[in-house]
N, C-alpha and C positions, 0 to 999 in steps of 0.2 A: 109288807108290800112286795110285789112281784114287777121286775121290769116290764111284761107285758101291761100293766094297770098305768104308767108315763105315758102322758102324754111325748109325741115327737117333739115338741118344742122344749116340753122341759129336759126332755131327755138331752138334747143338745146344747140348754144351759146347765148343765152338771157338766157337761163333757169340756165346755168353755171354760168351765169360772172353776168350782174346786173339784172338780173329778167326778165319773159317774162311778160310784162303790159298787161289787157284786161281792157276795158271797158264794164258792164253791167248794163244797167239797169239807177241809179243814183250813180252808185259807178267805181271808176278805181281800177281794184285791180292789182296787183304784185305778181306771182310765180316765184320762182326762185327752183330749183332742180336737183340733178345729176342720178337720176332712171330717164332710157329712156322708161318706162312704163306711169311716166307724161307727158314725153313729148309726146308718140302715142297716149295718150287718149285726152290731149287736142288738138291737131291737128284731132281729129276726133268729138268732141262734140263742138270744141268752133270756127270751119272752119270759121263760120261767123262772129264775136265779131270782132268790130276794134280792131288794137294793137295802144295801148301807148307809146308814144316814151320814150327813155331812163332816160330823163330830165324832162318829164312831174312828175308832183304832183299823187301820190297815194293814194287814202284811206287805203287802209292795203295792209300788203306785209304779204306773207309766204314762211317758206323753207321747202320742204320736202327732206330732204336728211337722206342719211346714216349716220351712224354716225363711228366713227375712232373705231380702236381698230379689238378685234376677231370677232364682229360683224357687221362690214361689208363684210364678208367672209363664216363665220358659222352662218347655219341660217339668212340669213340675214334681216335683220331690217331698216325702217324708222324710222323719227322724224320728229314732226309738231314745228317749233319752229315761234315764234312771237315778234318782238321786241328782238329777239335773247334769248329769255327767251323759254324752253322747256313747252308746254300745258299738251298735253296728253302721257301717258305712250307711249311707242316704241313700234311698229307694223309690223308684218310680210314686207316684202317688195313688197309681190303680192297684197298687200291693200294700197299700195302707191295714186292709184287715187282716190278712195274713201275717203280714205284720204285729197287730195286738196278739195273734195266738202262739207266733214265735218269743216275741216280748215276755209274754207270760210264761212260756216254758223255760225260759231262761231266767226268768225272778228263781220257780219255784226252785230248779235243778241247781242252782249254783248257792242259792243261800239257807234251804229247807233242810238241816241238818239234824233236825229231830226225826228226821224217816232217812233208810236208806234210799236214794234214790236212782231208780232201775229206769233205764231208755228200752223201754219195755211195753207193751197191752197191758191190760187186766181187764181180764171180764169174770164173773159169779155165774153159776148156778148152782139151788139149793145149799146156799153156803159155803160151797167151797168154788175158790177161784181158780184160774189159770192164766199166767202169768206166757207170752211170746215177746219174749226179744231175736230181733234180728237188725240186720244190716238193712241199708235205704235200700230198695229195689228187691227186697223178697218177697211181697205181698203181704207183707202183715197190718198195716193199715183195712187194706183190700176185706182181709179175712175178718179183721176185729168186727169192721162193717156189718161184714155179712151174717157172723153168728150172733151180735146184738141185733140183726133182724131178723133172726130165727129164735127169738128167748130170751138170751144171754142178756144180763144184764153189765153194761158197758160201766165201769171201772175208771177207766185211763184210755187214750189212744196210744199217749206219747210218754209217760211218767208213769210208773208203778212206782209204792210209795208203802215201804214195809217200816212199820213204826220199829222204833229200837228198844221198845219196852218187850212188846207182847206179840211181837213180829205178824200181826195181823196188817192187811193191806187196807189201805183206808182210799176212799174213789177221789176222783174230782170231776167227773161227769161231764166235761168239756168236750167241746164239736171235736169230730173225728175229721181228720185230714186225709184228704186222698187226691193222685196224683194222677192226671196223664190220664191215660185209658181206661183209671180204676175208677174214674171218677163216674163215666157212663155206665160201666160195669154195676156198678152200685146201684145206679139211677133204675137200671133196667129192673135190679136183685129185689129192691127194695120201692117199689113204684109212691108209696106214701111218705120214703125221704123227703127232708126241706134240706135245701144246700145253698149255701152262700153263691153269692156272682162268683163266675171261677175269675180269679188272677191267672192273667198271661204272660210268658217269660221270664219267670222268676228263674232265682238260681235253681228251684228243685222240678221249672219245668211247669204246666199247668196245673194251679192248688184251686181246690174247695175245700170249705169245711161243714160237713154232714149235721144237722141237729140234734144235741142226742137225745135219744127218748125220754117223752114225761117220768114212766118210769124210774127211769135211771137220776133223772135230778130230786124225784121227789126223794129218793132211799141213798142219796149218798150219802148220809151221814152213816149207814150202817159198813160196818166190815167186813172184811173175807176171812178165811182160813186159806193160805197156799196150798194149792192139792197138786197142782203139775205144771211143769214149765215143759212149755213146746217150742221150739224152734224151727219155723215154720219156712218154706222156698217154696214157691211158684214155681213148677216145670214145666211148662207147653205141656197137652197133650199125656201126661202121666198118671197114671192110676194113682190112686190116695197109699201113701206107704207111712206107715206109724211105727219107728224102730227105736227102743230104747237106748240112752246117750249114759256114759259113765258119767255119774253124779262129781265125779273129780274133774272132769272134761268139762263138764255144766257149769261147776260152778268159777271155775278159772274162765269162761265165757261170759257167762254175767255179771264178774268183776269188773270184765273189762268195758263190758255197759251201764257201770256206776257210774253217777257224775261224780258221787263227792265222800268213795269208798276212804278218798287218803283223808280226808276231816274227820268222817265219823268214827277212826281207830278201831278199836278193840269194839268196842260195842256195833258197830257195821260188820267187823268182819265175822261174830259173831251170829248175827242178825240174818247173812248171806247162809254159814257153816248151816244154819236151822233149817232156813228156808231149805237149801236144796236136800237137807235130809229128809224133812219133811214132805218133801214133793217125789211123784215119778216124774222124771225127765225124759225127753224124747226127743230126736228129730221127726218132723214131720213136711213131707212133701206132697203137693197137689196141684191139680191142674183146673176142678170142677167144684165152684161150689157146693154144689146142694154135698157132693163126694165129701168133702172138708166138713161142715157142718152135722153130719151123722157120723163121722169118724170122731168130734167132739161130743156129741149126745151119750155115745156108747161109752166114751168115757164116763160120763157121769154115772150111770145104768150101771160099769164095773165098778164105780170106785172102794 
């Protein structure tokens, strides 16, 4: 069964009583919540995602709820708790969803120790991937967007996930975050996007998170081969520039984009040494989508 097949009312008793289970990707996870804001956003972003049954095994669970007191009323407030233990500070309650997708990025990146785990895209074509890590405010959300609406089959937004057997990347097909002006941008790029209500005011500024394609949810379970890590920068106004990055320089960068390089030892830093051999590396600067996206196509066409 498929979240979209729930009724809204049961949906909302799972979310109450023991948690609504989804599967994605290589993980089951568990939300449990009493903001009917999670439960319209995930019946709108996660339609597709099997449901886990009640009894089934979870990798992480979270609760996003209110909490007791004058602040369930005045002002009112969320909490991400984990393990029953409270994460992060208390949060408006109109940032409740964004909330569950930060929640989840922080289960998988702090305790998913059988993958490397890269703050990183991935996206596939024709089997092999392409892995952009960069800094908040490069466009790389922006761009993951954009070339998973021109093909690309979406991977990760926020997580890239190199197993530490066979160093192939494994998806988790989860809505793509975009921020601020990227989010219209997108809207424009991609006119049959579905987006969440944006959140206003957060710390990272105006969020939505994009749908990600049937596509992409129905074939997460399959893998990539790493073909090239790009490092990607928004320039106003700049012609598309593709310039190859010392693979020593890459990968002391990507380190530093691990969550949890100091756990995995020997077998991460192994996992990392592969990967960037195995990849071309690149900087890459843009200013024009449709520019950015044929500058990715071409890669495939030489690889």
């Amino acid at each position: 069964m498929i979240l979209g097949q729930l009724a809204a009312d049961d949906v909302s008793d799972r979310l109450r009583s023991q948690g609504l289970g989804l599967r994605t990707g290589p993980f089951q996870l568990r939300v449990r919540s009493d903001v009917a804001a999670v439960r319209d956003g995930l019946c709108l972003l996660y339609a597709e995602y099997p449901v886990v049954d009640a009894d089934d095994f979870c990798d992480y669970a979270v609760d996003i709820s209110r909490p007791r007191g004058v602040r369930r009323w005045v002002r009112p407030q969320v909490l991400f708790r984990h393990d029953h233990r409270r994460v992060y500070e208390p949060m408006p309650v109109s940032h409740a969803m964004p909330l569950v997708e930060w929640s989840l990025n922080w289960c998988i990146g702090a305790h998913s120790h059988q993958f490397l785990c890269l703050h990183a895209a991935a996206i596939e074509r024709e089997g092999c991937a392409a892995i952009l890590p960069a800094p908040p405010g490069s466009g790389k959300s922006t761009l993951c967007a954009a070339l998973v609406g021109r093909g690309w089959r979406l991977l990760s937004d926020e997580l890239a996930l190199v197993a530490l057997d066979d160093h192939r990347l494994h998806g988790l097909a989860r809505p793509v975050s975009l921020k601020n002006r990227s989010i219209e941008i997108i809207q424009a790029y991609i006119p049959s996007a579905v987006f969440s209500v944006a959140a206003h005011a957060t710390a990272k500024g105006t969020v939505a998170h994009m749908r990600a394609p049937s596509d992409a949810v129905a074939r997460v379970g399959e893998t990539a081969r790493p073909r090239w890590v790009v490092f990607p920068r928004y320039v106003a106004a700049a012609e598309p520039s593709l310039l190859p990055r010392a693979k020593a320089d890459a990968m002391q960068q990507l380190a530093r984009n691990a969550f949890n390089s100091g756990v995995t030892g020997r077998a991460g830093f192994h996992a990392l040494a592969d990967l960037v051999d195995d990849c071309d590396c690149y900087d890459f600067s843009y200013s024009r989508l449709d520019d950015a996206v044929a500058v990715f196509d071409d890669l495939v066409r030489r690889r």
